[in-house]
SESE-646706 format. One record per residue (C-alpha): x, y, z; residue in three letters; residue number from 1. Coordinates in Angstrom, 3 decimals, padded with zeros to 6 digits, always signed. Each point is the difference from the previous one (the first is absolute). Example, Ala and Ser with C-alpha at 12.3 -4.5 7.8 and 13.67 -1.06 7.14 Angstrom:
REM residues 2
x:+012.300, y:-004.500, z:+007.800, r:ALA, k:1
x:+001.370, y:+003.440, z:-000.660, r:SER, k:2
***
This chain:
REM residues 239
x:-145.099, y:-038.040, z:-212.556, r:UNK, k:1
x:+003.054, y:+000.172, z:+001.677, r:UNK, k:2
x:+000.113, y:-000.549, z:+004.094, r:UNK, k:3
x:+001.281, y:+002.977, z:+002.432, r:UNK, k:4
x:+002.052, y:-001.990, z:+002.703, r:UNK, k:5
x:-000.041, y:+001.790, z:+003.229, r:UNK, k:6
x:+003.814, y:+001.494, z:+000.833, r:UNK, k:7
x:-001.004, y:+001.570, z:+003.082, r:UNK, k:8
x:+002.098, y:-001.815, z:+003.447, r:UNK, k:9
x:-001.895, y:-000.261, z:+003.060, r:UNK, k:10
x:+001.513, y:+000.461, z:+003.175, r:UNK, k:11
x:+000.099, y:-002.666, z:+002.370, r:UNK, k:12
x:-003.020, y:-000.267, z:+002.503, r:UNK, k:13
x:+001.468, y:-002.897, z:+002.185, r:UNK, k:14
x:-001.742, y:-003.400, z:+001.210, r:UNK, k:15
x:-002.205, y:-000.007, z:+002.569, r:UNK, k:16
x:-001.597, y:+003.920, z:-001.165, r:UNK, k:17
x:-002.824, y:-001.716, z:-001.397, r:UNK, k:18
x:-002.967, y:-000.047, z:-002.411, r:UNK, k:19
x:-001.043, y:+003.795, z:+000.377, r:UNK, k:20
x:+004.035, y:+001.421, z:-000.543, r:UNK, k:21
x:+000.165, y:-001.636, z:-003.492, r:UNK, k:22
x:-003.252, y:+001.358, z:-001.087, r:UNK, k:23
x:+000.884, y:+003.312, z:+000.723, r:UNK, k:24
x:+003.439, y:+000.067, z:-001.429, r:UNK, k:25
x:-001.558, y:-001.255, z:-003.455, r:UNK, k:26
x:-002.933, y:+002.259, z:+000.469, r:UNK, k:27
x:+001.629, y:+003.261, z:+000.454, r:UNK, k:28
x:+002.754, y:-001.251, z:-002.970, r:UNK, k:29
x:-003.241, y:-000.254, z:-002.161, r:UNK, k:30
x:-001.897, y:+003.684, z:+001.160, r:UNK, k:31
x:+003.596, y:+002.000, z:+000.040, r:UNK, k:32
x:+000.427, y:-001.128, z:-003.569, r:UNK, k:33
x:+003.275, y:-002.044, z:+000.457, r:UNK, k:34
x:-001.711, y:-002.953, z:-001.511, r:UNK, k:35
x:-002.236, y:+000.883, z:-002.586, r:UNK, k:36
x:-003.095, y:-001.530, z:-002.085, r:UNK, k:37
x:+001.388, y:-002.590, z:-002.004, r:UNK, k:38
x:+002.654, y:-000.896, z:+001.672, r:UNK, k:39
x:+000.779, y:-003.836, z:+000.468, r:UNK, k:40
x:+001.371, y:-000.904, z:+003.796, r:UNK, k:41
x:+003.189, y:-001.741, z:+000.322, r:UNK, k:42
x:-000.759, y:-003.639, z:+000.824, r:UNK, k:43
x:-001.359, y:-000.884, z:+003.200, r:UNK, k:44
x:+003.718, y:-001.830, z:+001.373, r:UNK, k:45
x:+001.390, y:+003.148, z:-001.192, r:UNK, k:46
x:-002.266, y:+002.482, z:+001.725, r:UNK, k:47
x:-000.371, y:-002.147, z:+003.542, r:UNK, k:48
x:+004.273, y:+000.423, z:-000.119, r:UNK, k:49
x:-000.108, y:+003.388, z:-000.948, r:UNK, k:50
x:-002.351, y:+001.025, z:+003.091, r:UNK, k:51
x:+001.221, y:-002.695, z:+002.259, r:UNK, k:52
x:-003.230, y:-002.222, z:+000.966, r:UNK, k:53
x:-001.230, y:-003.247, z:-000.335, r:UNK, k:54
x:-002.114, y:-001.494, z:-003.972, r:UNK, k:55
x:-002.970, y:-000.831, z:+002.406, r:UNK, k:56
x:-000.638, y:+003.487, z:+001.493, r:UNK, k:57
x:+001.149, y:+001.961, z:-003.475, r:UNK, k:58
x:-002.581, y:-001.977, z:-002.142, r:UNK, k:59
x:-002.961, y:+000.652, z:+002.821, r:UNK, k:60
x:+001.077, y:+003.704, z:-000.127, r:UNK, k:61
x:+000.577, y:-000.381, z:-003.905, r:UNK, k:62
x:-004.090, y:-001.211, z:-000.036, r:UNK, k:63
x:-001.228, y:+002.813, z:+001.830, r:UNK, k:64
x:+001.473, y:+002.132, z:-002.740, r:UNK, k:65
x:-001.694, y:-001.510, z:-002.323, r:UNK, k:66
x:-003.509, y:-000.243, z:+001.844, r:UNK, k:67
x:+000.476, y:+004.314, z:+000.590, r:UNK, k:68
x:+000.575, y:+000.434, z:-003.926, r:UNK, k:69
x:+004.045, y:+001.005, z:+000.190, r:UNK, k:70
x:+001.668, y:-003.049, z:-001.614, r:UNK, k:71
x:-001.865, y:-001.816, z:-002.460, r:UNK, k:72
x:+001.134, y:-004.018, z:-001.116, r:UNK, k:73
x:+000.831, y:-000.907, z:-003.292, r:UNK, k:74
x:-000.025, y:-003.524, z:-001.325, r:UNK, k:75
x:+001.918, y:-001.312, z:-002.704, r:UNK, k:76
x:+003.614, y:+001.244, z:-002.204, r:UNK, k:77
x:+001.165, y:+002.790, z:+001.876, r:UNK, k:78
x:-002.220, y:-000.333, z:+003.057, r:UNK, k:79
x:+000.120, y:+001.030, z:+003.167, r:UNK, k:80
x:-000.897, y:+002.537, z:+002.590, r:UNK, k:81
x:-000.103, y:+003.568, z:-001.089, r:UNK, k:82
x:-001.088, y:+003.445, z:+001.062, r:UNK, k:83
x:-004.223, y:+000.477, z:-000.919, r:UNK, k:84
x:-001.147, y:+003.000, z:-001.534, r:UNK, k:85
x:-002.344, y:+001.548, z:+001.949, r:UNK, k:86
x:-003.113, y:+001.777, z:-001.317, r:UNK, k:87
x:+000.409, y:+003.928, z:+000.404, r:UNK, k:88
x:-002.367, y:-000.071, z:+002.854, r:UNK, k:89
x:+002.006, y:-003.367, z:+001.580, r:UNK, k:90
x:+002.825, y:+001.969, z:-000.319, r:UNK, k:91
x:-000.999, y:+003.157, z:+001.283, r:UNK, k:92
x:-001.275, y:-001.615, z:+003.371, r:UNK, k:93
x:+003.308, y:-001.554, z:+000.238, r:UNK, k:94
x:+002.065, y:+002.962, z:-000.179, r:UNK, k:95
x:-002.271, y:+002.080, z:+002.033, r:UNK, k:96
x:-000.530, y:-002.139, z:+002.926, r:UNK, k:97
x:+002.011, y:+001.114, z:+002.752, r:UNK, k:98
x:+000.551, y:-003.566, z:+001.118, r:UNK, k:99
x:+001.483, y:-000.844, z:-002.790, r:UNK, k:100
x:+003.572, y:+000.480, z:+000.249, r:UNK, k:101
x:+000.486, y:-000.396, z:+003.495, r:UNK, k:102
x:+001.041, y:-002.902, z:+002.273, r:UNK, k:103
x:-003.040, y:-000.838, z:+001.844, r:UNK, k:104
x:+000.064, y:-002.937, z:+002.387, r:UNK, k:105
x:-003.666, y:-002.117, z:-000.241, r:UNK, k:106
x:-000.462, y:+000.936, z:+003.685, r:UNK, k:107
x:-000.201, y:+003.385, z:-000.548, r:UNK, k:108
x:-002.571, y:-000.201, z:-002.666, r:UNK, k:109
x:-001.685, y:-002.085, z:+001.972, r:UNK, k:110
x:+000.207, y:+002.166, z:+002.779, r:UNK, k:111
x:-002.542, y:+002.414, z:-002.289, r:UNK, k:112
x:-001.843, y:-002.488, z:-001.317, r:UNK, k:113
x:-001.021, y:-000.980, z:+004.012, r:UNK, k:114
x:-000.765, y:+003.423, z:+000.483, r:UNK, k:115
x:-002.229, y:+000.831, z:-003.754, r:UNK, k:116
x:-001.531, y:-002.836, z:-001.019, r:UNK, k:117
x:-001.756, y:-001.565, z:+003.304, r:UNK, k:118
x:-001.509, y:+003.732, z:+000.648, r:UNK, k:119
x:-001.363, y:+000.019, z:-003.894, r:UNK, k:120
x:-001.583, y:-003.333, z:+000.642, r:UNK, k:121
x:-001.645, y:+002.065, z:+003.109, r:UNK, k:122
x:-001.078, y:+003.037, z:-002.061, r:UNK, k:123
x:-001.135, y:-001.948, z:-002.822, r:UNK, k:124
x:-002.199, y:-001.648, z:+001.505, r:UNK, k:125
x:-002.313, y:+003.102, z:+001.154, r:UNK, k:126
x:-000.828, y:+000.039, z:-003.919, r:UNK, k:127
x:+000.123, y:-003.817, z:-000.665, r:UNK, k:128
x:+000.330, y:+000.309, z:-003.739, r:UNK, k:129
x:+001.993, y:-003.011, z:-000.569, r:UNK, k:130
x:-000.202, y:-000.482, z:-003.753, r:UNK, k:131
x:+003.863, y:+000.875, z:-000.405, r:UNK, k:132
x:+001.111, y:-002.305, z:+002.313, r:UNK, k:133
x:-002.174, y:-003.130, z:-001.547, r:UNK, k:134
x:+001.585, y:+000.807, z:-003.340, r:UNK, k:135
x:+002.781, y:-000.592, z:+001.537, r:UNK, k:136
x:-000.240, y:-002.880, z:+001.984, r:UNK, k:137
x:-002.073, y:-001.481, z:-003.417, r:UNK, k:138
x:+003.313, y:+000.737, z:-002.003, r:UNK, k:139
x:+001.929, y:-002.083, z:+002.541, r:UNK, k:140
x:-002.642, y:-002.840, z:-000.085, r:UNK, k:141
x:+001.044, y:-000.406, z:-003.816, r:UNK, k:142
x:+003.396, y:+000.715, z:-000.004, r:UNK, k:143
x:+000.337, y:-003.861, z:+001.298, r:UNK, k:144
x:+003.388, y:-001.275, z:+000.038, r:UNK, k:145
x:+001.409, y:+003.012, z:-002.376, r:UNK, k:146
x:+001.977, y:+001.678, z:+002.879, r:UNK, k:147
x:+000.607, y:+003.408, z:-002.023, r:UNK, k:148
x:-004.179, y:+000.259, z:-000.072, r:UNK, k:149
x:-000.252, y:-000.790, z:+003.406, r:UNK, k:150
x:+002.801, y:+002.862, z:+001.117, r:UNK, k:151
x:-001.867, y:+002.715, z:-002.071, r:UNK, k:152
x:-003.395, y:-000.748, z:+001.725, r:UNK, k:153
x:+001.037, y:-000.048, z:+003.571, r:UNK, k:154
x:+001.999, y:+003.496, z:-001.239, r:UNK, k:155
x:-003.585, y:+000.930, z:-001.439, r:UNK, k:156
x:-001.720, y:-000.608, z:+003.262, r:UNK, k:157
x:+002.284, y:+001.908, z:+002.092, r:UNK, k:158
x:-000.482, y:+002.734, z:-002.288, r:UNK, k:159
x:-003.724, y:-000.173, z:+000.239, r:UNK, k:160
x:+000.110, y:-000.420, z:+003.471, r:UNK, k:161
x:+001.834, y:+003.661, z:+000.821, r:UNK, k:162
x:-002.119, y:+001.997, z:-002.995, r:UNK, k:163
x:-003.006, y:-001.164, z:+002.314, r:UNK, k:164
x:+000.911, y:+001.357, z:+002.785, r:UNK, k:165
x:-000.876, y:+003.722, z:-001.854, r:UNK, k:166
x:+003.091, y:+001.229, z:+001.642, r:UNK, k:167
x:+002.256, y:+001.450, z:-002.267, r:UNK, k:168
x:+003.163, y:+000.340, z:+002.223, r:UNK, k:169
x:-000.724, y:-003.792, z:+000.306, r:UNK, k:170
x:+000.107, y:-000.291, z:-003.458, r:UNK, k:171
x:+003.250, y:+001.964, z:-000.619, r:UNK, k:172
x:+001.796, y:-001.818, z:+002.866, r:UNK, k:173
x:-000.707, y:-003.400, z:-001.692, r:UNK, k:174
x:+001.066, y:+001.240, z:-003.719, r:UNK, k:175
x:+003.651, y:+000.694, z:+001.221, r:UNK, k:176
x:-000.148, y:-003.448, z:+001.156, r:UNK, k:177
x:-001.359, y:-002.041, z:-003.066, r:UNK, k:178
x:+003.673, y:-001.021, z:-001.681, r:UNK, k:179
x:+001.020, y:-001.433, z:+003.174, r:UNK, k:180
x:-003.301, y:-001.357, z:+001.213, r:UNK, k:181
x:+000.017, y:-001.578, z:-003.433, r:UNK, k:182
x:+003.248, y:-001.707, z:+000.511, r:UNK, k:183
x:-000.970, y:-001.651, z:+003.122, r:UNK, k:184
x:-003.271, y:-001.896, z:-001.357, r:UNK, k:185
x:+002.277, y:-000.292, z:-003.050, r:UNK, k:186
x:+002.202, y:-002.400, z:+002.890, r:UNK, k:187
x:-002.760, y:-001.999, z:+000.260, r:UNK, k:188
x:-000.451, y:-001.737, z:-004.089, r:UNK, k:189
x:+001.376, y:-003.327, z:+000.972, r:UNK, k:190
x:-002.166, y:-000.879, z:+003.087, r:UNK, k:191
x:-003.137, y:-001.808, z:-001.718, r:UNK, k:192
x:-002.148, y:+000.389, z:+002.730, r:UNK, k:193
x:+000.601, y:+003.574, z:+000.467, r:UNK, k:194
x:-002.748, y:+001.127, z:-002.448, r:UNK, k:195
x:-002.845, y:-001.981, z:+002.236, r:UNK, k:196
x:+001.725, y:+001.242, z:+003.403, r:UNK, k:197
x:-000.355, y:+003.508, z:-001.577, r:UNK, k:198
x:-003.201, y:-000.102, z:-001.043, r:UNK, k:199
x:-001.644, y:-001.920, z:+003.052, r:UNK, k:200
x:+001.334, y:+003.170, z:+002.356, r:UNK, k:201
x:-000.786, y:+002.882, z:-002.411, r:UNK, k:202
x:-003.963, y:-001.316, z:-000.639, r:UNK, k:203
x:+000.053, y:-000.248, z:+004.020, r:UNK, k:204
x:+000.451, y:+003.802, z:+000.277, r:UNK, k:205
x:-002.461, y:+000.667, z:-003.533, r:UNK, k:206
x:-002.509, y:-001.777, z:+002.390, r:UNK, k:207
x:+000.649, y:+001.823, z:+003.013, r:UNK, k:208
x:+000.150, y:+003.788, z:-001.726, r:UNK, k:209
x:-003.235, y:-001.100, z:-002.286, r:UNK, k:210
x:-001.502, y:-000.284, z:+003.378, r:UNK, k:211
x:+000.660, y:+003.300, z:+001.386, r:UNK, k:212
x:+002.746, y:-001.912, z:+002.795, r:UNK, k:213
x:+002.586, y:+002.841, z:-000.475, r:UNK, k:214
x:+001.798, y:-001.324, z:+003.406, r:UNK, k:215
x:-000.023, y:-003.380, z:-000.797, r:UNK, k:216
x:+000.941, y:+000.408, z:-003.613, r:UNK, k:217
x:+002.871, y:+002.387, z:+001.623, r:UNK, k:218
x:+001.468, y:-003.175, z:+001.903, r:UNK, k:219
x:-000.816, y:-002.122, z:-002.744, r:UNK, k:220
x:+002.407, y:+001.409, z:-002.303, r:UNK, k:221
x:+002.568, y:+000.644, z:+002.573, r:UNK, k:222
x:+000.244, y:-003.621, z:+000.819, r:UNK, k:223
x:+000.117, y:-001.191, z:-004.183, r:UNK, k:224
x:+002.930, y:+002.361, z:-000.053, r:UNK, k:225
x:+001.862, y:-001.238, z:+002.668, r:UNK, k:226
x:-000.504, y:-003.504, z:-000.853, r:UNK, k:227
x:+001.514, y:+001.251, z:-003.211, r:UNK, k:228
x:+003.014, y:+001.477, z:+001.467, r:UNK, k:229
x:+000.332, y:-003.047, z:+002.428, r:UNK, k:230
x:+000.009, y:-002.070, z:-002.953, r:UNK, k:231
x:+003.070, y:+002.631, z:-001.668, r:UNK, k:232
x:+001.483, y:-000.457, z:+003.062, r:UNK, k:233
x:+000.163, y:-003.854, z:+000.011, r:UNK, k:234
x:+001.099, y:-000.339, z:-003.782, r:UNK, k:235
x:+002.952, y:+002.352, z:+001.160, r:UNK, k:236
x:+001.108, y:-002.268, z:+002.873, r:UNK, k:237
x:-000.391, y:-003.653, z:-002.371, r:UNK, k:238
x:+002.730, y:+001.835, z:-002.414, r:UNK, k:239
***
């Protein structure tokens, strides 16, 4: 089977734009069709010249990518990267997300996320059905040191977490912000005690909304998400 080299030229992003810039140049090539299923990416020296930034910070963005199903890596003759095919439901999320094309910065995601997700911890706990959020935090007990497991559970859990808050306009909110919420954990695959951080401060609020403590559960998962931003934050600075 012959091998579909990529002949789309990106344009230049500059050093210093960071992590979040690539992935959404190679994103939105991907969902507006200008790379297609199939297609094999030009090498990684060839790509970091073409958009102007460092090996280090292309291959982290390269990995989230991969752990949020749009490239897919190919060992062997005529490996490489290349563009995944998405099941039709994958792909229809992708192209329908608002979110998906656009330049957001991580702040202002997490700008939403400060203002959703610590209020669902609230309202979920005046029901205090936590069986979604233990499958969750169960599937990131096993993923162990497999860092693509460990994304998709903590991406499980904040799912879980806004569907139990019954509020639908909750629920909407946080859909539009899955693709980019997704590419943020994805940030996270080569920190091997990030699974265990995770997991310690997401069973914290589990125990606090199983136990009716909607206010305390409320600042619980306020604080795990700005330790997770301060820890963003730092990464950016030691680059």
């Amino acid at each position: 089977m012959s091998v579909q080299d990529s002949e789309f030229v990106f344009e230049p992003i500059g050093a210093g734009r960071g992590f979040e810039k690539i992935v959404t140049s190679l994103r939105g090539a991907i969902v507006r069709g200008e790379l297609v299923a199939g297609q094999r990416l030009p090498s990684e020296p060839e790509l970091a010249g073409q958009l102007g930034v460092s090996r280090p910070m292309l291959r982290e963005a390269l990995k989230a990518l991969e752990v949020s199903g749009y490239l897919e890596v190919r060992r062997g003759y005529g490996g490489g990267r290349f563009v995944a095919m998405p099941e039709p439901e994958e792909f229809h999320a992708i192209t329908a997300a608002p979110l998906s094309t656009m330049d957001v910065e991580p702040r202002h995601v997490m700008d939403v996320r400060l203002a959703v997700e610590p209020m669902a911890a609230r309202l979920s706990a005046q029901d205090g059905d936590t069986a979604d959020l233990e499958r969750a935090l169960r599937m990131l007990g096993m993923a162990g040191t497999r860092p693509a497991r460990a994304v998709a559970a903590v991406a499980s859990f904040h799912v879980a977490l806004v569907e139990a808050s019954q509020n639908p306009v909750f629920v909407a909110v946080f859909e539009s912000l899955r693709g980019p919420v997704a590419m943020s954990l994805g940030q996270r695959v080569r920190e091997r005690d990030w699974p265990g951080r995770a997991r310690d401060g997401l069973a914290h609020v589990v125990r606090l909304i199983e136990d009716g403590e909607g206010g305390a559960a409320e600042r619980a998962m306020r604080k795990y998400l700005l330790d997770f931003e301060d820890d963003r934050d730092q990464r950016e600075e030691d680059r």
